[in-house]
C-alpha positions in Angstrom: -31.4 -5.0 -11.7 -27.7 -4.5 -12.8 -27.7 -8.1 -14.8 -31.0 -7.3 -16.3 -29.6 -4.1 -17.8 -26.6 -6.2 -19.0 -28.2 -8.9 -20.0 -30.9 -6.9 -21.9 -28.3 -4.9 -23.6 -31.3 -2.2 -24.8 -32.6 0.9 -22.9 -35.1 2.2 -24.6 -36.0 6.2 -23.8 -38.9 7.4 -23.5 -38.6 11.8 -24.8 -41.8 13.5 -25.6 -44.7 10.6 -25.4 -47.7 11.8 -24.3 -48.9 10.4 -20.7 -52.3 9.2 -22.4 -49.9 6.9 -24.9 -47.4 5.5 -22.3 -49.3 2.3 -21.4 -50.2 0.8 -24.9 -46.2 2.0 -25.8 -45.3 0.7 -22.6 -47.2 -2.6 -23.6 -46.0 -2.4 -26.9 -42.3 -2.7 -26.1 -42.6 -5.6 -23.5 -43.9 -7.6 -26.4 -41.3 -7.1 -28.5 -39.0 -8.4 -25.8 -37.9 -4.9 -24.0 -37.6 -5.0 -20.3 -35.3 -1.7 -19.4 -37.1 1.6 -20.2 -35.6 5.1 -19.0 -37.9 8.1 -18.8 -36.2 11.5 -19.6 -36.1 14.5 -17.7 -36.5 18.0 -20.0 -34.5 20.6 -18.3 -36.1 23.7 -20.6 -39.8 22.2 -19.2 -40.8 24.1 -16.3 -42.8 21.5 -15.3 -40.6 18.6 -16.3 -40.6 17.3 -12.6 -44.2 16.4 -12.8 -44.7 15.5 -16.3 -41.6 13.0 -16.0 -42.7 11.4 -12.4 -46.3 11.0 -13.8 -45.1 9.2 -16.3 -43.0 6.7 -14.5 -45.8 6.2 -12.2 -47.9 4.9 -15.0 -45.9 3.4 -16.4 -45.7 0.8 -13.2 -49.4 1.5 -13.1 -49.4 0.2 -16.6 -46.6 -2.8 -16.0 -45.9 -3.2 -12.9 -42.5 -5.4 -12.3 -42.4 -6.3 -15.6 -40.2 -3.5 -17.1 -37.4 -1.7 -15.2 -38.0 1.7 -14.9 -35.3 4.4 -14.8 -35.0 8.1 -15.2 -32.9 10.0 -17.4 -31.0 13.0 -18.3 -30.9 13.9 -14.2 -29.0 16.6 -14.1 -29.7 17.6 -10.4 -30.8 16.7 -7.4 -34.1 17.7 -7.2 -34.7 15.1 -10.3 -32.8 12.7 -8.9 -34.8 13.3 -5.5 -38.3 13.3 -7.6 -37.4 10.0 -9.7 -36.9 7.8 -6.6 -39.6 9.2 -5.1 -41.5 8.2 -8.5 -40.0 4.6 -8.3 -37.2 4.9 -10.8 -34.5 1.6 -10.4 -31.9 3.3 -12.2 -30.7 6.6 -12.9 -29.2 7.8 -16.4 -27.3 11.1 -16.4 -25.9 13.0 -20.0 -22.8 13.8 -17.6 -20.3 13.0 -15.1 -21.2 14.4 -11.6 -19.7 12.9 -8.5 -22.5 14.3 -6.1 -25.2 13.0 -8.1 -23.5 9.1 -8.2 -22.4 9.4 -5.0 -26.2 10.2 -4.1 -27.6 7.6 -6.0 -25.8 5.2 -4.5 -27.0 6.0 -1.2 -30.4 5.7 -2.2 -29.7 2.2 -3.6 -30.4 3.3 -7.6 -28.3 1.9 -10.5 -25.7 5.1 -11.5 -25.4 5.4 -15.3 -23.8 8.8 -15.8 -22.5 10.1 -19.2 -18.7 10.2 -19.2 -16.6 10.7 -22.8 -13.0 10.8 -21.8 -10.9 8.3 -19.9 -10.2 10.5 -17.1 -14.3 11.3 -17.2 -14.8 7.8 -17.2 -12.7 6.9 -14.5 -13.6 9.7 -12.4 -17.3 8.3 -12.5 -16.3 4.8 -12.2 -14.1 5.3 -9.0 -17.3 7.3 -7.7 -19.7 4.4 -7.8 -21.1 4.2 -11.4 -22.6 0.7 -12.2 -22.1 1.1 -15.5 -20.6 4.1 -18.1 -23.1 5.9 -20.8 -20.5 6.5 -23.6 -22.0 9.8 -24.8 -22.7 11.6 -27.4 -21.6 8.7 -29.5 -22.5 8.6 -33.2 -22.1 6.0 -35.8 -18.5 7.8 -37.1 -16.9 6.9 -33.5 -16.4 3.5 -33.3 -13.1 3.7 -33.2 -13.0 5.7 -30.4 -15.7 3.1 -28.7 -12.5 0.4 -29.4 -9.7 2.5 -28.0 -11.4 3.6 -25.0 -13.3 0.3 -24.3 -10.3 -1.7 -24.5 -7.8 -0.2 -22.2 -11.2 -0.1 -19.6 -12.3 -3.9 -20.7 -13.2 -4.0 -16.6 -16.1 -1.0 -16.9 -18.9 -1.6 -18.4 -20.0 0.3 -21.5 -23.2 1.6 -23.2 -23.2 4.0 -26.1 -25.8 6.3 -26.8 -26.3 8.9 -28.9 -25.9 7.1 -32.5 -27.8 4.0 -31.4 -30.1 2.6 -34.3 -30.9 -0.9 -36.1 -27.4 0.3 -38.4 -25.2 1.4 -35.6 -25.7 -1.5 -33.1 -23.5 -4.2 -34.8 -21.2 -1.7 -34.8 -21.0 -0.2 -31.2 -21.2 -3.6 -29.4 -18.8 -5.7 -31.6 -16.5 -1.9 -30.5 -16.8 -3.2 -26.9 -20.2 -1.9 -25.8 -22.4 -4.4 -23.7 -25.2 -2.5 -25.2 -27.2 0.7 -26.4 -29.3 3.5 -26.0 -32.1 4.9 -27.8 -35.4 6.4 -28.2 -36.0 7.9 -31.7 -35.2 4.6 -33.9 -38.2 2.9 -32.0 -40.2 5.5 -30.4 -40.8 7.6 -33.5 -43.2 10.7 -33.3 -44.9 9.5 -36.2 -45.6 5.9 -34.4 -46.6 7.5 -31.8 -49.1 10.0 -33.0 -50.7 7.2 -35.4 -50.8 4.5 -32.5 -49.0 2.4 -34.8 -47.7 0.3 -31.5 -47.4 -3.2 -34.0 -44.6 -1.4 -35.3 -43.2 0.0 -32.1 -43.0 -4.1 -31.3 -41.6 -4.9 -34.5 -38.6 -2.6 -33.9 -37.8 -3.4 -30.6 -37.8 -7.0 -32.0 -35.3 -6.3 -34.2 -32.8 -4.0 -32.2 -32.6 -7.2 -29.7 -32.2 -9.5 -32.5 -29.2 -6.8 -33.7 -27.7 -6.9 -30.2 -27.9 -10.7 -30.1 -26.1 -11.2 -33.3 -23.4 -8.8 -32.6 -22.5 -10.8 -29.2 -22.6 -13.8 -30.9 -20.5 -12.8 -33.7 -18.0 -11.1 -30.9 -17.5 -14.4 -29.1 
């Protein structure tokens, strides 16, 4: 599950799609090559437990092996609790927290928590993070992608925050194995129109971004 992640080089987030829409997006992003997808937690919904769990369930309902599912912006252990419960492979968080690593681990889930500074970084990385989400991370950082990437060349990196068909040259060819993103595939306004031939045609082309950028870093 780990290699797929890094081989893929693209998670793609799922914030705000309604439940009735997550299978023909979910269908809509396997055929323009995505295989990673991380459903987000929303702390300020009440109800966010249920409405996130519901959707990873069909989104497996929907896919089944063929996409990796994950859960994002875990913030606590009652998500992290509910997410494996749901099925979720991995398990994204916007911070570093040593409990919820060390608990992820236990349960055998992929740890991907948010860490900025070095000593964040290596705080979460000697804790048992798979891989480090460089975050918040916008297209005026990539400097700061190079100089913390390249003393910490052993950890892998993926930036989110800035992530979009501009930005991705930029962030891997910085030392990034990859990105996240929702909103520069997912729009709201591709989602509300079912335009899912365009959802496709954008995942297409961040992978073909990602691709090119490896290349050109060899």
């Amino acid at each position: 599950m780990n290699n797929m992640i890094s081989q893929q080089g693209l998670i793609v987030i799922f914030r705000g799609v309604p439940l009735e829409k997550i299978p023909e997006t979910a269908k809509a992003l396997y055929e323009g090559g995505a295989r990673v997808v991380e459903i987000a937690f929303n702390p300020s919904d009440k109800d966010t437990v249920k409405k996130t769990t519901d959707i990873i369930k069909k989104v497996y309902e929907t896919m089944g092996d063929k996409l990796l599912v994950g859960a994002g912006t875990v913030i606590c252990e009652e998500y992290l609790m509910a997410a494996y419960e749901a099925g979720a492979k991995f398990i994204f968080c916007p911070n570093t927290d040593v409990d919820i690593i060390r608990k992820t681990k236990e349960l055998g889930l992929i740890s991907i928590p948010g860490s900025l500074t070095p000593s964040e970084v290596m705080t979460a990385y000697k804790n048992g993070a798979d891989i480090i989400k460089l975050f918040p991370i916008t297209k005026d950082d990539l400097g700061y992608v190079t100089n913390i990437t390249r003393p910490l060349s052993h950890i892998p990196f993926i930036c989110v925050g800035g992530a979009n068909i501009d930005t991705i040259e930029g962030f891997i060819k910085a030392g990034a194995l990859g990105v996240g993103t929702g909103i520069s595939i997912l729009k709201p306004e591709l989602i509300e129109n079912e335009d899912y031939a365009e959802i496709t045609r954008l995942t297409k082309l961040h992978l073909e971004k990602i691709d090119a950028a490896r290349k050109e870093s060899l």
